[in-house]
C-alpha positions as CSV (number, residue, x, y, z in Angstrom):
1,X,80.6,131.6,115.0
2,X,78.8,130.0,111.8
3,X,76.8,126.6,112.5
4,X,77.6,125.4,109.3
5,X,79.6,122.1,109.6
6,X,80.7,119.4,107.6
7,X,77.0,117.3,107.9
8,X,75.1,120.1,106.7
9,X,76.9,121.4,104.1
10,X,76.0,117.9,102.0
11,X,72.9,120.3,101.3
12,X,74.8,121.9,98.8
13,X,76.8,119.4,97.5
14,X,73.0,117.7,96.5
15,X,72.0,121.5,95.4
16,X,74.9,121.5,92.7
17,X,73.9,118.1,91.7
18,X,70.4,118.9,91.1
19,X,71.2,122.6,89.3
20,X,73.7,120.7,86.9
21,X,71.0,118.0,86.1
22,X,68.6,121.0,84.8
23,X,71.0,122.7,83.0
24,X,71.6,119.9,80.8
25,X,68.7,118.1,80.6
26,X,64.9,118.3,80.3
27,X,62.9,118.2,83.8
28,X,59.1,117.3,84.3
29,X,57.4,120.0,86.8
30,X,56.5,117.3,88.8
31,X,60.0,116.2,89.4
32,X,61.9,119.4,89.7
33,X,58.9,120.4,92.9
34,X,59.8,116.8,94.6
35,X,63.3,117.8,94.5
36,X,62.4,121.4,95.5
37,X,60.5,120.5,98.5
38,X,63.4,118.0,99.6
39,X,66.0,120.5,99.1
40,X,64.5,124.5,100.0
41,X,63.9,123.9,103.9
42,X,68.1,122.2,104.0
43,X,69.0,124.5,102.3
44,X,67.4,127.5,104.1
45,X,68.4,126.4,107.2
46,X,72.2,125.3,106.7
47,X,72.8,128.8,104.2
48,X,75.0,131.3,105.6
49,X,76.1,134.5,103.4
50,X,79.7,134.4,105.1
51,X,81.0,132.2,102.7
52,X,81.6,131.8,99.3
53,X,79.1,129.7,97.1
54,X,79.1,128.2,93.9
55,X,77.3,129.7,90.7
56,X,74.7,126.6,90.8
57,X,74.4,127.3,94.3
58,X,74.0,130.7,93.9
59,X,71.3,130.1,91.0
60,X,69.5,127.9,93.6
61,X,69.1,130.8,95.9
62,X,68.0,133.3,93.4
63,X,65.7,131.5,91.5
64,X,63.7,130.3,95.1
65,X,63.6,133.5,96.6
66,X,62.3,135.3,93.3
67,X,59.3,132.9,93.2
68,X,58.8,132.7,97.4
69,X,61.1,135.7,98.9
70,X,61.3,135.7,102.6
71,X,58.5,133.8,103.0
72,X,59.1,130.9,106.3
73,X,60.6,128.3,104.6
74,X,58.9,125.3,106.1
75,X,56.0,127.3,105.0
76,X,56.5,126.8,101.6
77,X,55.1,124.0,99.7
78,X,56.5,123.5,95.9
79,X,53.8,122.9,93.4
80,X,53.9,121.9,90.2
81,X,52.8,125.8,89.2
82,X,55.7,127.2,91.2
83,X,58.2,124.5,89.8
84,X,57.3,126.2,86.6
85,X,58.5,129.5,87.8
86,X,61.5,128.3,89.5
87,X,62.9,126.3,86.1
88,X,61.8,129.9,84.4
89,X,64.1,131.8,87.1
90,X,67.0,129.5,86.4
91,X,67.1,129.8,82.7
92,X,68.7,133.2,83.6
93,X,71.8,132.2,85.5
94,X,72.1,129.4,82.6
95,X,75.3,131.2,81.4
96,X,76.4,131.9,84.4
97,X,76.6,128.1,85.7
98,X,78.1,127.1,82.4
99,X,80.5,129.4,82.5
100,X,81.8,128.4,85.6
101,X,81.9,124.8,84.9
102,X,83.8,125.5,81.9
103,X,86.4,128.1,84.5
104,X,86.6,125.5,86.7
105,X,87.3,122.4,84.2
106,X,90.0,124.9,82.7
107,X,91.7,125.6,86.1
108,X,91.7,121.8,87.0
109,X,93.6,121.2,83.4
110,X,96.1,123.9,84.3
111,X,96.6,122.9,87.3
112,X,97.1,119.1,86.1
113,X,99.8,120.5,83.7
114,X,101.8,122.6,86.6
115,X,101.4,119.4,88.7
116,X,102.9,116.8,85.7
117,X,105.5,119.3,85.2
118,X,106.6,119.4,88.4
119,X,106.5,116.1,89.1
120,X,108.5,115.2,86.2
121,X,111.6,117.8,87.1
122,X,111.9,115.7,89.8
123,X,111.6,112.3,88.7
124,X,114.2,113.5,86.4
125,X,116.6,115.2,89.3
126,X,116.4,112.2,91.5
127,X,117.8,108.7,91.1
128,X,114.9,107.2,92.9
129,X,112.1,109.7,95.0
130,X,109.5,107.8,97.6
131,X,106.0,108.4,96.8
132,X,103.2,108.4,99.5
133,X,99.6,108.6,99.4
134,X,96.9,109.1,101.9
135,X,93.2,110.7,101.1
136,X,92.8,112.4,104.5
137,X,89.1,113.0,105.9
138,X,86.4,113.1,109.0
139,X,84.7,110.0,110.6
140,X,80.8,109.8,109.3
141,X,79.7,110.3,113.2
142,X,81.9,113.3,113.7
143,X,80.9,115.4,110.5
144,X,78.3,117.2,112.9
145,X,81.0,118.6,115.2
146,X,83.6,119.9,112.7
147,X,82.8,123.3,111.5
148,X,84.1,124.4,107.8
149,X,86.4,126.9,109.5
150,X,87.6,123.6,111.4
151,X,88.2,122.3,108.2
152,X,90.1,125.6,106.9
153,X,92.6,125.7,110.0
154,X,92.9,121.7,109.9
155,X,94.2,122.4,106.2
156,X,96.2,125.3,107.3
157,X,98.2,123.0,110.1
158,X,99.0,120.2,108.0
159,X,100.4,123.0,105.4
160,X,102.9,124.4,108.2
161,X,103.9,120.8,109.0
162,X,104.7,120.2,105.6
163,X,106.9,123.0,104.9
164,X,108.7,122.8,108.2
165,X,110.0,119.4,107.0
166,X,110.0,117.4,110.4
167,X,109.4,113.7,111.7
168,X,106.7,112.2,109.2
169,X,108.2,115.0,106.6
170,X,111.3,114.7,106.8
171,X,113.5,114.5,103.7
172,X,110.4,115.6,102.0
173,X,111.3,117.0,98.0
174,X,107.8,117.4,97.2
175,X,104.5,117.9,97.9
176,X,100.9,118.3,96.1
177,X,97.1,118.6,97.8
178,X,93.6,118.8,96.3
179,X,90.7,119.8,98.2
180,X,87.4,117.9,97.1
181,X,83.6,117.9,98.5
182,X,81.6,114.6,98.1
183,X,78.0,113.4,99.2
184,X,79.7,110.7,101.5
185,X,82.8,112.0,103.0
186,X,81.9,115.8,102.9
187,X,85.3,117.9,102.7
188,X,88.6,115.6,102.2
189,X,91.9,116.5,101.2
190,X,93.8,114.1,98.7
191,X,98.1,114.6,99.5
192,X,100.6,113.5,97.9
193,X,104.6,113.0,99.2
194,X,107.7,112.7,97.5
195,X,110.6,111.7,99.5
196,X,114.3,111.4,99.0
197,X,114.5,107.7,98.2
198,X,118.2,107.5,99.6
199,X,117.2,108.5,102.6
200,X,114.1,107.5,103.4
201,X,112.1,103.8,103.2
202,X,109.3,102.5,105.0
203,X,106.5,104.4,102.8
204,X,103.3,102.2,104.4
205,X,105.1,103.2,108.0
206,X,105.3,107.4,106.6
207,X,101.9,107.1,105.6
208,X,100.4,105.8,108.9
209,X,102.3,108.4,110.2
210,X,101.0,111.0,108.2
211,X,97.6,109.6,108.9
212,X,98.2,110.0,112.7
213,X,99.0,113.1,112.5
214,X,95.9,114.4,110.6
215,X,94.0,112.1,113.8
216,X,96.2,114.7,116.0
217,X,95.4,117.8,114.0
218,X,91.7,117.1,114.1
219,X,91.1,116.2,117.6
220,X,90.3,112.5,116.5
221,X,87.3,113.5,114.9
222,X,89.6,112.5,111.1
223,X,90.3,109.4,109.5
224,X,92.7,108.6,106.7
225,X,93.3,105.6,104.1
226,X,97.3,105.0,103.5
227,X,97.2,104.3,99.9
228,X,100.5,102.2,100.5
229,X,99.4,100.1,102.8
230,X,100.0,96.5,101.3
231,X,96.9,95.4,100.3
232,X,96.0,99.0,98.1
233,X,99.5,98.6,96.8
234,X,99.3,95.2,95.7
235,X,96.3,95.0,93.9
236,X,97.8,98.0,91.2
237,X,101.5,96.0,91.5
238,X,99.5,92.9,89.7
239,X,97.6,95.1,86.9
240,X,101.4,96.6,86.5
241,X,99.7,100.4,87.5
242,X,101.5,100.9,90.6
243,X,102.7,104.6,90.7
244,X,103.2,104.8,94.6
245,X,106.3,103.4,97.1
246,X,109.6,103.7,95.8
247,X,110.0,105.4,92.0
248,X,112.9,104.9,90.3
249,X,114.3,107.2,87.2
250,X,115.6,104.5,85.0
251,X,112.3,102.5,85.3
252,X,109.4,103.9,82.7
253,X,107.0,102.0,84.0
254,X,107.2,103.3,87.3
255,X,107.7,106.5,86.4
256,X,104.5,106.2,83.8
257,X,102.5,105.5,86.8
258,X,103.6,107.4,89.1
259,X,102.2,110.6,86.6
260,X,99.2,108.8,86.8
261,X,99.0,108.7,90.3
262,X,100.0,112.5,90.1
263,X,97.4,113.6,87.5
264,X,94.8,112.2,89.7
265,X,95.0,114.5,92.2
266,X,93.7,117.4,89.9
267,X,91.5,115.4,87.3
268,X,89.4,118.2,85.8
269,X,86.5,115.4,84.8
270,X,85.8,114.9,88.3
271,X,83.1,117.7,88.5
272,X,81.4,116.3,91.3
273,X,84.3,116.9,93.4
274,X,84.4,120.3,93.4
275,X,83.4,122.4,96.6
276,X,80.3,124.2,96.4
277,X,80.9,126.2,99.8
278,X,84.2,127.9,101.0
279,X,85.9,130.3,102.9
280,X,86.7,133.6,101.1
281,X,89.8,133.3,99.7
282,X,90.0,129.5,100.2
283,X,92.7,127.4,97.5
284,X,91.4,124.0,96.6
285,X,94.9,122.8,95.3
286,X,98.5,123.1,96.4
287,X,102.3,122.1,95.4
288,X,106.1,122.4,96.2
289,X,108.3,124.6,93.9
290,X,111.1,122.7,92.1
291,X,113.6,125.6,91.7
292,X,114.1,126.4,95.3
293,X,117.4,127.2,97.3
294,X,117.8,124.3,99.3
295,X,117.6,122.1,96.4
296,X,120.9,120.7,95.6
297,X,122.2,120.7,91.5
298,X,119.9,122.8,90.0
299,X,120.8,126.5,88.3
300,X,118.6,129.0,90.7
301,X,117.5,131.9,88.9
């Protein structure tokens, strides 16, 4: 089984950081073989090739080993000279990086729209809907003991809860979740509930709830942040921005917010929020259909 886990995969988090800094703006030598010599060894050790990188990530690797190959890493020693070769070897995978910054900024942006879309069939289907909020992640101290294929089946178990509609999902009409990789908080999931407002109340009790049972999933090695609890909730009620707790259709400003709170979940100018390292195959964003069968007053095609 890999060793990678969510403390040493910040290496590549700091990786992208540094590629996207290069790419867009002039470097000295001396600066680029500090950064080298913090980052090579990190990254050397914490690299595995069963997963799937980013393009910066995957410039970082082929520019170093064309200058240093398979040479022991904690051998190597960046120099001003062999900065020069490395910001030579990157020029090549320029349009490559670019590219995929542009791809992903484009996907975020369709994604946004599918995500506003839906969200507003159902504002508009439902009197009032019940939205909850909770940014679900790891405690600092446990990072080292979570593996990313923790994090993959963790993600996978709170999916199967979700659709199966029980206890802290019950009466659930919608969902949506983001997947996002920062410098602090490593891998985190961003979820967003919509409830059937005639039936269910209570939204800083659902999401405690919901943030026990990602403590559950996890092993207690997760934490969470209820986004309703009173204090979050208040401080948006007095700027007139509050888009979570209960929605109601004949309400704009509500319902104004509440897109906002929506559109957050996928906003494509968070670019350091992306994940630079996942599992093949791996979706970074999810969401409930509208037009399903057991939804009551709509034409099914």
């Amino acid at each position: 089984m890999s060793s990678i886990n969510l403390l040493n995969i910040n290496i590549f988090q700091k990786i992208d950081s540094f590629i996207r800094i290069l790419m867009n703006h002039p470097a000295t030598p001396e600066w680029v073989a500090d950064n080298l010599n913090q980052l090579y060894l990190p990254f050397c050790l914490a690299y595995d090739d069963e997963y799937d990188y980013s393009e910066s990530v995957r410039a970082f690797l082929g520019s170093t080993k064309a200058i240093v190959g398979e040479f022991l890493p904690n051998k190597v020693n960046w120099n001003k000279q062999l900065a020069c070769q490395f910001l030579m070897m990157l020029h090549a995978y320029r349009d490559r990086v670019m590219t995929s910054i542009a791809l992903q900024r484009s996907q975020e942006m369709d994604n946004q729209y599918e995500l506003i879309k839906y969200v507003n069939q159902l504002l508009n289907h439902y009197s009032r809907l019940l939205f909850v909020r909770v940014d679900l992640s790891y405690l600092v101290d446990n990072l080292a003991n979570v593996k990313l294929d923790d994090f993959y089946e963790h993600i996978t178990k709170l999916r199967e809860l979700i659709s199966n509609k029980q206890t802290c999902f019950e009466h659930l009409q919608g969902y949506a979740w983001a997947l996002e990789q920062g410098i602090d908080k490593s891998l985190h999931c961003h979820l967003l509930l919509i409830y059937d407002g005639a039936k269910r109340q209570k939204d800083v009790f659902i999401g405690r709830e919901v943030g026990k049972k990602w403590l559950y999933i996890t092993g207690n090695n997760g934490n969470y942040y209820n986004c309703n609890n009173p204090d979050h909730k208040s401080f948006y009620q007095q700027r007139q921005l509050l888009g979570i707790g209960m929605i109601h259709r004949d309400n704009p400003l509500e319902i104004e917010n509440a897109i906002r709170v929506a559109r957050y979940l996928v906003e494509p100018e968070k670019v350091n929020q992306h994940l630079t390292i996942r599992l093949p195959n791996m979706r970074t964003f999810g969401k409930g259909q509208f037009n399903v069968s057991w939804r009551r007053g709509i034409n099914h095609l």
